[in-house]
C-alpha positions, 0 to 999 in steps of 0.5 A: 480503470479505478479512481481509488488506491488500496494501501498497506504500508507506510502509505497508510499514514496520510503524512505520508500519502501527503508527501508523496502525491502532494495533497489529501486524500478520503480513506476507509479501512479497506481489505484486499482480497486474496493478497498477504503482506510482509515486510521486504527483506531487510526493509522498513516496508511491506509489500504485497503479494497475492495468497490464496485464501488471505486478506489484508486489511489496509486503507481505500484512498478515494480520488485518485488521478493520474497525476497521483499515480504518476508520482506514486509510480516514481516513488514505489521501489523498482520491486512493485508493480502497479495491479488492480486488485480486489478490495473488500470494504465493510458493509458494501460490495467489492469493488476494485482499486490500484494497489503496488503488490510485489508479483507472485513470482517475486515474493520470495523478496519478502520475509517471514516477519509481519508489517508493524505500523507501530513500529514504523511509526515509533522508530522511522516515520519522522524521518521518513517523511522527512527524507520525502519532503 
């Protein structure tokens, strides 16, 4: 089972990881191997979906334990499912690592516009957080 969780979304921002699971963690830029991102359909956030022939860059959180993933479990929309994925990290072998990806069948629930971390961050991330504390 991996001890590392790869991120894509408004859990890229360590605030935001913070407030979910409660602590800090370790990250690198990680990319998830054969997997596309977009936001859902008339959401604020990506998900994740599996594509042949894509990459998605995101974060690696080291250090992950079940307590982590019990709280992310709860804090993911009913749309995700936890999978294990491979992750590419630059300079060393693929490994692999939790991640929440909308499942292939479902990925009709995602739209056509790319995730925007600016974006989120200029227009909805202090809210956000604050909603989660």
């Amino acid at each position: 089972m991996p001890s590392s969780l790869f991120v894509y979304g408004t859990l890229e921002f360590p605030d935001v990881l913070r407030a979910v699971i409660g602590r800090r963690l370790h990250y690198v830029t990680a990319y998830a191997m054969e997997h596309r991102r977009a936001l859902l359909r008339g959401r604020i956030y990506p998900g994740l979906t599996p594509c042949s022939g894509r990459t998605t860059r995101g974060r690696l959180y080291a250090g992950i334990e079940a307590r982590d993933l019990a709280r992310l479990d709860d804090f993911e929309g009913s749309e995700y499912r936890r999978r294990e994925i491979r992750v590419a990290v630059p300079r060393k072998p693929v490994t692999s690592a939790w991640s929440y990806v909308i499942p292939a069948e479902d990925a009709s629930v995602l739209s056509a516009t790319p995730w925007d971390p600016d974006a989120f961050a200029r227009r909805y991330r202090s809210d956000y957080i604050a909603r989660l504390s």
